[in-house]
PATI-108022 format. One record per residue: x, y, z of N, C-alpha, C in turn. Coordinates in steps of 0.001 Angstrom, whole numbers, padded with zeros to 6 digits, always signed. Atoms other than C-alpha are relative to their C-alpha. Example, Ala and Ser with C-alpha at 12.3 -4.5 7.8 and 13.67 -1.06 7.14 Angstrom:
<nodes>
+000890-001190+000000+012300-004500+007800+000900+001200+000000
-000820-001190-000060+013670-001060+007140-000770+001090+000730
</nodes>
This chain:
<nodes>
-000296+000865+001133+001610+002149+005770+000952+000715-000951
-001017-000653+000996+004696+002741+003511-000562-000736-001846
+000498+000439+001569+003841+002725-000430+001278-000326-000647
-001360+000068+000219+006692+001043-002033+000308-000628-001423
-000331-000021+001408+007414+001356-006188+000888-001574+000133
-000901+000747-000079+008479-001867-007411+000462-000370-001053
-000793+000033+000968+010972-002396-010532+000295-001579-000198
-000401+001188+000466+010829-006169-012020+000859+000317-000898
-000377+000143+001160+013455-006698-013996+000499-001268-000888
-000242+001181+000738+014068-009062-016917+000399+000220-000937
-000742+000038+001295+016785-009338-019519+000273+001531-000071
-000584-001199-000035+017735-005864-018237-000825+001518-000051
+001392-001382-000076+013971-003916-018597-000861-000352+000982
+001229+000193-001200+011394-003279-016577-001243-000538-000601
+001283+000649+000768+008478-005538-016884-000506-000073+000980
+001010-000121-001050+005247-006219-015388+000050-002136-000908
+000707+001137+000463+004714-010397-015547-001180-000422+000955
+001044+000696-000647+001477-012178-015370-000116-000869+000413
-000254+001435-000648+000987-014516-012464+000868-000501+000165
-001826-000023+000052+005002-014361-012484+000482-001387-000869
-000313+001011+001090+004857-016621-015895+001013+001439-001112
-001221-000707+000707+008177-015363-017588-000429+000325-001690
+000000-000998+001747+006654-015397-021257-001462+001127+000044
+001255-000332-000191+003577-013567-019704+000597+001607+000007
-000403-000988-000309+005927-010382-019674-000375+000978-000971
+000564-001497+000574+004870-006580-020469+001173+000669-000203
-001360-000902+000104+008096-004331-021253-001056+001624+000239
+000585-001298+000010+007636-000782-019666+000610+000488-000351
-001181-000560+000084+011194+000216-019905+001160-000217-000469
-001575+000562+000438+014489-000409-021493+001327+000574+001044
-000798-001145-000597+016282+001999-019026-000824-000006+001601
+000763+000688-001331+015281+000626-015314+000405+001540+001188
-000551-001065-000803+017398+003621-013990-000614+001271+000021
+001110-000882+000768+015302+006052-015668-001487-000339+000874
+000949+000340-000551+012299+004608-013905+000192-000147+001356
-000177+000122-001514+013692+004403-010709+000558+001466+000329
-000167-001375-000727+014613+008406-010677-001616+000311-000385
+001378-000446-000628+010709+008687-011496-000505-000138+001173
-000013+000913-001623+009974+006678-008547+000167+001055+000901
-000405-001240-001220+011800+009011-006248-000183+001259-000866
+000757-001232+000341+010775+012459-008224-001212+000101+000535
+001742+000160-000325+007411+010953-007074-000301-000127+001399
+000031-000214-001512+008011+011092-003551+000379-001534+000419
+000136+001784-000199+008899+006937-003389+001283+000094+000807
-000915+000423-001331+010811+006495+000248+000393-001341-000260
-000996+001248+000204+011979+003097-000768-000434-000290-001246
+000400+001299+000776+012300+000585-003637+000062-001313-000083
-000056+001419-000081+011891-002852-004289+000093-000002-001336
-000273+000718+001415+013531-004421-007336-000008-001595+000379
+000423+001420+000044+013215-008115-008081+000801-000234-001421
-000619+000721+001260+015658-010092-010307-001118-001278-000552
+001229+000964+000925+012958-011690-012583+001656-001686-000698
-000693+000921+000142+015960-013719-014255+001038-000926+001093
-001236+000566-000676+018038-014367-011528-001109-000907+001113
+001315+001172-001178+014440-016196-009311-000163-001156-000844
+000385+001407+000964+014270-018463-012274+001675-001108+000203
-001410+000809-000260+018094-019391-012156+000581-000216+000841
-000291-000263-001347+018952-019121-008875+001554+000661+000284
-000801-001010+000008+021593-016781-009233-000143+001565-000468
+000233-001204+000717+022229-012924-010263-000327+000033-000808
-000050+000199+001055+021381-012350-013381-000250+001888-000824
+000197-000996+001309+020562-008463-014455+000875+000944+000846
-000963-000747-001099+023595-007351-012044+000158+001561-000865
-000557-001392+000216+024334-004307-014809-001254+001002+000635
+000999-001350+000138+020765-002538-014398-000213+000216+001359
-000270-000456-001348+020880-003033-010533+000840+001082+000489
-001425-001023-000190+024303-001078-010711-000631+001342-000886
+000634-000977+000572+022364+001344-012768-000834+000957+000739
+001307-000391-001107+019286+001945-010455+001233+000695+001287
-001004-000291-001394+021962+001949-007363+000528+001384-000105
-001070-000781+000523+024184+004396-009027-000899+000974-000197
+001406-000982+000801+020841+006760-010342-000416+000238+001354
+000463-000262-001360+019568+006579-006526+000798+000820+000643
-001125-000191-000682+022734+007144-004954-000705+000629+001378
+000249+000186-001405+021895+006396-001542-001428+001082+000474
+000611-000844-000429+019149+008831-001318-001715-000368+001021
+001571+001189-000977+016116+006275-000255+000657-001682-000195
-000729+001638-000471+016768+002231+001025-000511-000348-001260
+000150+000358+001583+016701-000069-002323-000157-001631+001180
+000333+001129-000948+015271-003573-000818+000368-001130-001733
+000470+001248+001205+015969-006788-003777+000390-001031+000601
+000180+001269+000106+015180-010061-004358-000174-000255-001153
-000366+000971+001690+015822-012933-007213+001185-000763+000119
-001049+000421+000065+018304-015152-007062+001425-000242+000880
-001052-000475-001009+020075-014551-003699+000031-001364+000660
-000110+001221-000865+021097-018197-002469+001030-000135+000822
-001146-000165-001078+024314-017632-000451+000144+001234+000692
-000259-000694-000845+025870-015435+002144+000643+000860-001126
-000577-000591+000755+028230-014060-000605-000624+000722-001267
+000774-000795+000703+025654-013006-002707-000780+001479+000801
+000506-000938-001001+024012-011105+000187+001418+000837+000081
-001423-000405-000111+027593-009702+000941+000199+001270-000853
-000272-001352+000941+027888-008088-002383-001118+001123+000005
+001109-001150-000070+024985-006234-002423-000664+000624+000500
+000026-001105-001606+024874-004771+000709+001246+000834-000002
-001351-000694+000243+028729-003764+000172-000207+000745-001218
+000455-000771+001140+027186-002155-003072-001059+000634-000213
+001016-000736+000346+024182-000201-002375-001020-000161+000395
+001454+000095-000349+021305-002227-001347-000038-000022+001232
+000597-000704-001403+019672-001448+001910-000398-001439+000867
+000563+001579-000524+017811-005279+002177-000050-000700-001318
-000106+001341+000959+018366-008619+001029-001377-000770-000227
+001000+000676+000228+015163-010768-000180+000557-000800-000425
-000005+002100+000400+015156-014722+000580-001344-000578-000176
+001542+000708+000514+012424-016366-001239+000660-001387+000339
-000106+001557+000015+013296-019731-002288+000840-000802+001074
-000769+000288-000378+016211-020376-000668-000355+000045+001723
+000677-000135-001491+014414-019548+002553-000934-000866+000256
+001430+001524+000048+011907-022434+002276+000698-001225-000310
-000640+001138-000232+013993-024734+001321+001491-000726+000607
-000841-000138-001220+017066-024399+003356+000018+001178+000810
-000020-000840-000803+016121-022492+006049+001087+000223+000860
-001284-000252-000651+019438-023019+007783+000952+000912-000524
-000436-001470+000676+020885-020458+005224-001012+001275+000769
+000527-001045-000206+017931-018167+005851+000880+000265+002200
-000581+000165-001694+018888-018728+010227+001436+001099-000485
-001564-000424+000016+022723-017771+009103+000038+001303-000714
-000359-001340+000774+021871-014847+006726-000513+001208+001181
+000570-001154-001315+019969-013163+009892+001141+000505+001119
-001024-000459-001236+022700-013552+012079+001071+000605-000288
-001165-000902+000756+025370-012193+009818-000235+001246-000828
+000450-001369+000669+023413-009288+008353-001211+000683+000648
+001544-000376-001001+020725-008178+011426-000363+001181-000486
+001046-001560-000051+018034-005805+010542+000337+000116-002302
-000099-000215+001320+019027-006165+006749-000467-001362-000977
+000364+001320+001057+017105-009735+005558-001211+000444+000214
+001891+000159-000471+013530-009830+004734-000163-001338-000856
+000834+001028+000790+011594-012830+003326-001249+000380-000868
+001181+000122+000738+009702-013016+000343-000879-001079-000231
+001620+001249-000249+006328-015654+000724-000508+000663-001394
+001075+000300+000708+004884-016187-002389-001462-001044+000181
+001059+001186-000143+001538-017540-002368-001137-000451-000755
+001344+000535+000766-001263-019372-003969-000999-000697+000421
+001281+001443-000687-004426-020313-002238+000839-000188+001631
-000031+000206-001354-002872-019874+000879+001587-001096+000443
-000799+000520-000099+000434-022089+000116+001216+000293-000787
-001591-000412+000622+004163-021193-000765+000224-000549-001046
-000759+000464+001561+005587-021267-004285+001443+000802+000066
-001188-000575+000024+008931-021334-005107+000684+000139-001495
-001206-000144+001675+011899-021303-008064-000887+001312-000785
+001104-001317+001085+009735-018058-009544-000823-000625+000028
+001227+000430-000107+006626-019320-008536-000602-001089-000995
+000297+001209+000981+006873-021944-010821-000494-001308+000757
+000301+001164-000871+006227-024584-007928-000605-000062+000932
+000311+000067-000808+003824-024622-005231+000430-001256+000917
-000326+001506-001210+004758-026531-002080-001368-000102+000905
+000952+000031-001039+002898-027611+000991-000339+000540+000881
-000284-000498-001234+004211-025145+003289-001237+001135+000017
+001101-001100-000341+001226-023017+004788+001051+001820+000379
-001115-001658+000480+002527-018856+004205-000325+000117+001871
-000294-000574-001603+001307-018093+008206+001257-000949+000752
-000669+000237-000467+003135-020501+009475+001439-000268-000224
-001549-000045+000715+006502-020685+007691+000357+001680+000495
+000403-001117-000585+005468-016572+008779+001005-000374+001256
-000730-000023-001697+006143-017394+012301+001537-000374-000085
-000850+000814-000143+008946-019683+011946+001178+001113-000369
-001136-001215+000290+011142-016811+009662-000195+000961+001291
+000220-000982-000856+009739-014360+012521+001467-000215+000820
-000787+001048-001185+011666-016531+015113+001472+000446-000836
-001155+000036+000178+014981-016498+013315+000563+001511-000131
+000006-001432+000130+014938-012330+013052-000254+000742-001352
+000346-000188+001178+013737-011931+009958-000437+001522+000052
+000011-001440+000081+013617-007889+009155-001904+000499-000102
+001766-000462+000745+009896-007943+006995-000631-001328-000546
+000481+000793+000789+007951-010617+005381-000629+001283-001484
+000817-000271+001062+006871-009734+001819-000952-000809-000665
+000545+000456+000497+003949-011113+000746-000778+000116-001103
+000510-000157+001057+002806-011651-002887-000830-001141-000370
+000492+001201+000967+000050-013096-004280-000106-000448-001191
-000579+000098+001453+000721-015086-007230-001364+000298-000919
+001622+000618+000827-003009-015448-008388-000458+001268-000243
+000542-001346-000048-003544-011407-008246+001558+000967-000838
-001539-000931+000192+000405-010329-009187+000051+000261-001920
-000233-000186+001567+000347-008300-012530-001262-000205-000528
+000856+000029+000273-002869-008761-013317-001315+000969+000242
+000702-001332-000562-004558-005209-011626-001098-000382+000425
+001227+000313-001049-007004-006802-009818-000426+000039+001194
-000273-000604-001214-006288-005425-006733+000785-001079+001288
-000506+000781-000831-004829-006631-003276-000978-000718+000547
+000848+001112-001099-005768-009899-001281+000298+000107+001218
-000016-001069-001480-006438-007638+001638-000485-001119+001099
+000449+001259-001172-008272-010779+003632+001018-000605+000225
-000925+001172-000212-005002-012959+003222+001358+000507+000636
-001248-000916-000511-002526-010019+003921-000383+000185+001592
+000355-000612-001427-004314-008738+006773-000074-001171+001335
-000048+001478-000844-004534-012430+008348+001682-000104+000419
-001534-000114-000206-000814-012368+007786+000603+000800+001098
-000022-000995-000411-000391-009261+009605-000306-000012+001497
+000525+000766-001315-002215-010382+012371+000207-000923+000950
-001030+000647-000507-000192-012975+012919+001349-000049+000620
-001095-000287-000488+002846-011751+013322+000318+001453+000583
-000248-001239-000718+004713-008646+015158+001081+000950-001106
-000258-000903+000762+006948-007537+012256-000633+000279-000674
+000675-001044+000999+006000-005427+009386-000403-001164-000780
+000581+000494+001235+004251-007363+006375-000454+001172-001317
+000377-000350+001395+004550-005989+002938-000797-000527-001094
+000580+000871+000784+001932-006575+000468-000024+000486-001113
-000263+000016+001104+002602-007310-002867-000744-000750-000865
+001157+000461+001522+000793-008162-006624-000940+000441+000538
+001314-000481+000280-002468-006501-007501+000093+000990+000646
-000319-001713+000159-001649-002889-006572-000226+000632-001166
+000079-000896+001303-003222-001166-009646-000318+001891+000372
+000276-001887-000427-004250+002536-008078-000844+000218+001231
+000219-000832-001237-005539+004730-005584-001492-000800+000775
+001525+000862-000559-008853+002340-004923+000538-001019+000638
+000020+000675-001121-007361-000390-003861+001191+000193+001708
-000147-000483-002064-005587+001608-000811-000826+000565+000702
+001446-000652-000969-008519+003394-000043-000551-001122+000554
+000195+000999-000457-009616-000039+000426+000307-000950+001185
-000960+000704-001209-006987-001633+002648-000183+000836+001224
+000200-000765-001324-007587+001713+005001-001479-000483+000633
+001302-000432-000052-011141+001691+004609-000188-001390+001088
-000352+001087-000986-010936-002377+006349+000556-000101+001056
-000465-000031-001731-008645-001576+008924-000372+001099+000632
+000392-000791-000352-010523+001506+009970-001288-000269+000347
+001416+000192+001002-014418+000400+008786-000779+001755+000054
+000922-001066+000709-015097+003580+006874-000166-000419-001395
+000464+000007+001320-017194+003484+003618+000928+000351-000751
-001262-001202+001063-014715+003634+000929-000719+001004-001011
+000705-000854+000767-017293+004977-000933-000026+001511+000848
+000033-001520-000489-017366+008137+001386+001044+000387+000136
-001159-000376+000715-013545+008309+001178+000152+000323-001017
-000014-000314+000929-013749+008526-001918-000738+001189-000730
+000626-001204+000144-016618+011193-002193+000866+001021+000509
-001361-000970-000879-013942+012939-000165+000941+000636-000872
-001032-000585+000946-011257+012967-002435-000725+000461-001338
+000516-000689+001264-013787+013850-005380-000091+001076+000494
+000368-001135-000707-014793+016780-003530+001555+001057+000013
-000963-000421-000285-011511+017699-002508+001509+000440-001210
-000523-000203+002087-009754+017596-006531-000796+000624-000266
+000703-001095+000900-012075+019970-007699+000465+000980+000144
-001087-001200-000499-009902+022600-005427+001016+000103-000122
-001382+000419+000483-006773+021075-006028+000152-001060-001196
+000090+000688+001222-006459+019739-009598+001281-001172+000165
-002119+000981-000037-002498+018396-008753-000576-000689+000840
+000188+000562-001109-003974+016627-005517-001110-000935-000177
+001479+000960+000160-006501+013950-007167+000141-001389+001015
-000020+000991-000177-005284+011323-004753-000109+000474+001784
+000463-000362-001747-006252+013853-001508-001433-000763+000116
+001416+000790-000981-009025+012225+001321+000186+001321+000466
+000355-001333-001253-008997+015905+002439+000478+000536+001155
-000591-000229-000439-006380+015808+004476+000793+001102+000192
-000152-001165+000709-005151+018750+003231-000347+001056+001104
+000716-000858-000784-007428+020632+004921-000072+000108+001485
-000533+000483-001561-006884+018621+008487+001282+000587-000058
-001933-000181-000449-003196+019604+008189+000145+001434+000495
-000225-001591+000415-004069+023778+007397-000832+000223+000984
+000900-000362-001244-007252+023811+010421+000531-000639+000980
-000760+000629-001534-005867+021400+012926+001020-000834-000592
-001028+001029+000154-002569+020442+012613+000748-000647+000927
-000573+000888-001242-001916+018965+016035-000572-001447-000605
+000732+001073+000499-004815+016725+014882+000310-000794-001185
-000510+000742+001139-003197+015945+011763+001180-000858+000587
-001018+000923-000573-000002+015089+013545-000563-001170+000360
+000469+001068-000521-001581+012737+015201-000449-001135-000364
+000234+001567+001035-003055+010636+012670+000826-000132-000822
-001443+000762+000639+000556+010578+010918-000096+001074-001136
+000005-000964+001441+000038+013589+008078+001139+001228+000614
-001183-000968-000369+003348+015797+007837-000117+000852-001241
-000044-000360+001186+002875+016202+004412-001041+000443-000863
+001322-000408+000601-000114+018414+002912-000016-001098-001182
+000262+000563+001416+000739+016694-000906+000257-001445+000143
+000089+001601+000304+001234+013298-000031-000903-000722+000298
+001241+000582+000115-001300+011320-001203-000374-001419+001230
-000206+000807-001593-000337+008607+001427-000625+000266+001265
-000054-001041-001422-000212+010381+004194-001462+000377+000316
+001693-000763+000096-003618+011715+003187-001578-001110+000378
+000848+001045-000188-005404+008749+002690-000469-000323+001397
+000227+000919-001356-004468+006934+005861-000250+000859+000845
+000076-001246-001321-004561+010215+008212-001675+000056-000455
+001329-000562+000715-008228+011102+005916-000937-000968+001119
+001091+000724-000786-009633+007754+007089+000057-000386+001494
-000109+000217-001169-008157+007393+010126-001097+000667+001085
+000413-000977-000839-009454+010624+011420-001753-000127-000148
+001057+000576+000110-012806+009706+009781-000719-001046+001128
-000203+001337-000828-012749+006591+011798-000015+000598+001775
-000416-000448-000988-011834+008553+014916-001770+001019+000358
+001141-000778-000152-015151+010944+014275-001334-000712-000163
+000771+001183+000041-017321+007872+013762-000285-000018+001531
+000401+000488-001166-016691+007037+017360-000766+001276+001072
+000748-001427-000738-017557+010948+018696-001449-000342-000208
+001163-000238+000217-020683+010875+016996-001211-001625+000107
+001073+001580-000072-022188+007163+017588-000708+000026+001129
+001522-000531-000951-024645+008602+019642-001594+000085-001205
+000861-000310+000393-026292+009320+016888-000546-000889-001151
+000165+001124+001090-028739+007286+013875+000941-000101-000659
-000910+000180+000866-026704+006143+011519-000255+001011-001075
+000804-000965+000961-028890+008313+008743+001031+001863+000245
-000481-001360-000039-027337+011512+010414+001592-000030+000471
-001095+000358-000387-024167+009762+011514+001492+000669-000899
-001071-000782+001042-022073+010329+008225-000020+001408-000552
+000199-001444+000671-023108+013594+007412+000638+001011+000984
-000694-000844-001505-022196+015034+010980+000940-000203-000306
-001329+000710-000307-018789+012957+010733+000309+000760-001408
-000631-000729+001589-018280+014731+006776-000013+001982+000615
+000508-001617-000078-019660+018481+008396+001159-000339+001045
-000686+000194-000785-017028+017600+011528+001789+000078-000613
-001611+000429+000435-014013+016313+009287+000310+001887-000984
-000565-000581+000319-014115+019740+007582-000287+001359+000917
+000297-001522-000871-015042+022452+010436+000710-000648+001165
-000790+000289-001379-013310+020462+013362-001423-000335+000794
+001491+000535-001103-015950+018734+016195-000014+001341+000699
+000259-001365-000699-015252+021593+018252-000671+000969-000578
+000910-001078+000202-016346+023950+016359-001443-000193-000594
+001599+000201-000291-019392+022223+015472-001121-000051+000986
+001282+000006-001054-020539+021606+018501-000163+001390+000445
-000118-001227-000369-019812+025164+019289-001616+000537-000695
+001125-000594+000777-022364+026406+016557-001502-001307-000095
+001763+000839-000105-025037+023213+016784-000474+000007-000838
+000707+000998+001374-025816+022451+013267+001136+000947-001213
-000888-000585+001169-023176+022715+010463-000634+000844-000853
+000489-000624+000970-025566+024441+008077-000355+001700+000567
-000380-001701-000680-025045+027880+010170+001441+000054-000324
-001359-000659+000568-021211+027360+008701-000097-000296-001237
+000377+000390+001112-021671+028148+005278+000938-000329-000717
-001164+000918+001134-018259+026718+003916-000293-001366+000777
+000163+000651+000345-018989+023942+005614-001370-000943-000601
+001053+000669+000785-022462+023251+004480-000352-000234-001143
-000500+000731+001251-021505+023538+000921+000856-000982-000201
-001095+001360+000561-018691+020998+001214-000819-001164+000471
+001107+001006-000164-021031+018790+003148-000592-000638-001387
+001003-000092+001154-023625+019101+000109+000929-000605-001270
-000774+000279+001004-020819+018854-002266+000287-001687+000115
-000483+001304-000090-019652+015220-000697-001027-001041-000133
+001273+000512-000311-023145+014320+000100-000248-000660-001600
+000197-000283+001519-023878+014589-003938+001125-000829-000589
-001064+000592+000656-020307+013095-004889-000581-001872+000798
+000264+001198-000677-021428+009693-002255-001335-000596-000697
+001107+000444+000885-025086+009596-004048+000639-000555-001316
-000044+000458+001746-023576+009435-007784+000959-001363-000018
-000869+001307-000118-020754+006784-006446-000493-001506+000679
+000583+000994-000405-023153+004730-005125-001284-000509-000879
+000348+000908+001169-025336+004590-008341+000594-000290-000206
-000778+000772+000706-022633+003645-009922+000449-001136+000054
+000254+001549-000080-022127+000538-007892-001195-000523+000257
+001652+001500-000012-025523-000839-007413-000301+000552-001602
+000280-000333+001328-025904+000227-011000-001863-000210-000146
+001546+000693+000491-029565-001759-011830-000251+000151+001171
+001206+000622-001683-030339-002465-007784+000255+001730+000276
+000639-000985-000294-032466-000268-006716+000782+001081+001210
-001194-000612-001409-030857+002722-004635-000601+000745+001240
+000429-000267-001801-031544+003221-000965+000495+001271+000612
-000658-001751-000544-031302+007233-000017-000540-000057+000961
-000142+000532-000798-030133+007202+002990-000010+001649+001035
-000312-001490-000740-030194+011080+003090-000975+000727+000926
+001195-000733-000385-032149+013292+005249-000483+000722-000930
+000394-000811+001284-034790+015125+003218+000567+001079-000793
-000596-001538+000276-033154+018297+003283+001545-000138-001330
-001500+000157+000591-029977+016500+001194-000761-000376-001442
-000264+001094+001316-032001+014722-001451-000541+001661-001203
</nodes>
């Protein structure tokens, strides 16, 4: 999964709008260019900007701060926008000026014979943006829901070569309420290109989330993970412990996609993957002793557990065990708060 910073802009700043209602707007920035060399300082392999004025009018509209961002990047990671792109000649310029991919929203739903012609004259460089609400396409800046169902309008762009679908939901966008991981992942499922998902991205929970679903590990024990794992590395609060997979086995890290000790990315999805992967070793065993093996495993390697026959003969890892064990208890009062809590530990943990 690529994490991908995204820069609304309107009337030339960066804003956050709610439910993509234009007077619903937040100002973060006056200086969009400025925010888009944080972006990449921050490790951000692509961006996505969005002409907030130019989706309402159906033309360009904040062309200087694009040329700003462009110019501040200078070619160093792909720049993907959408807003306002209804002809070939709009696409044209801004591929001949910097951007990497074109985004057809509206104009892609309601003459799709443009979208057909922009594929064939710019391959590998259109994506579609699907807004949705409830499961049905909105257009002009989401000011209009139609009838068209988002999977299948999905397929149909697929068919014509469509690069990516982006999908945003309007009912979650700007509002930090996280992603609509059931409606994305349906999406996803459907089709064979990539699907980007967009609105309700507020922080590091709801990707632990999206892994934790397409993996089924407890995000709650991901997350005991990365508590555990920030107490050693103060800069690294957004490690799953990966870290540590990369520096003991780093074939094994390769493998679940981690190149990068500090990227929190990388970490996550490799963290739970590999999680996920030590789930299936050990499902021999109750469930009760299942996660604790699979936490004593993810930081001594299976091999060398089974080598020694009970983690608590390796005494680094039977403190980190203990340590996660303890971080998974307090994160699991915390969500059943009042309901009663079900320890699930062997005696020896509680």
């Amino acid at each position: 999964m690529l994490i991908i910073p995204a820069i609304d802009l309107k009337d030339g700043h960066c804003v956050r709008l709610k439910q993509g209602i234009m007077e619903n707007a937040t100002v973060f920035s006056e200086n969009p260019e400025t925010v888009a060399l944080h972006w990449l300082d921050n490790g951000a392999r692509q961006l996505h900007l969005v002409d907030l004025n130019g989706a309402f009018a159906g033309k360009p509209k904040n062309g200087e701060a694009i040329r700003a961002i462009v110019e501040a990047v200078d070619g160093r990671i792909p720049i993907q926008l959408g807003g306002g792109i209804r002809d070939l000649e709009t696409i044209e310029y801004y591929l001949d000026n910097g951007i990497t991919y074109v985004i057809i929203g509206t104009a892609a739903v309601k003459v799709p014979g443009f979208l057909h012609d922009a594929c064939y004259a710019f391959p590998g460089q259109i994506m579609v943006g699907l807004d949705a609400k409830s499961g049905k396409v909105a257009v002009d800046g989401w000011s209009k829901v139609t009838g068209h169902d988002v999977i299948d309008l999905a397929k149909k762009f697929q068919d014509y070569g469509v690069e990516a679908i982006i999908h945003t939901d309007i009912g979650r966008d700007g509002m930090l309420s996280g992603l609509n991981i059931e409606a994305t992942v349906e999406l996803a499922q459907a089709l064979t290109i990539p699907v980007i998902a967009s609105g309700g991205v507020t922080n590091l929970d709801d990707i632990i989330r999206r892994y934790s679903q397409l993996y089924g590990v407890d995000p709650l024990l991901v997350r005991a993970i990365i508590t555990v794992e920030s107490e050693w590395n103060p800069k690294a609060t957004s490690s799953s412990g990966a870290q540590g997979l990369m520096q003991l086995m780093p074939g094994t890290a390769t493998k679940m996609g981690i190149r990068n000790a500090y990227d929190p990315e990388q970490n996550i999805r490799g963290g739970i993957k590999y999680l996920s992967h030590l789930f299936s070793e050990f499902d021999n065993l109750e469930p009760e002793a299942q996660w604790i093996q699979v936490v004593a495993a993810y930081h001594a390697g299976p091999t060398r557990l089974r080598e020694v026959g009970d983690f608590r003969q390796i005494p680094a890892t039977n403190r980190y065990t203990q340590k996660v064990t303890r971080a998974y208890q307090k994160l699991h009062r915390e969500m059943t708060e009042k309901v009663a809590y079900v320890d699930l530990l062997p005696p020896e943990f509680d």
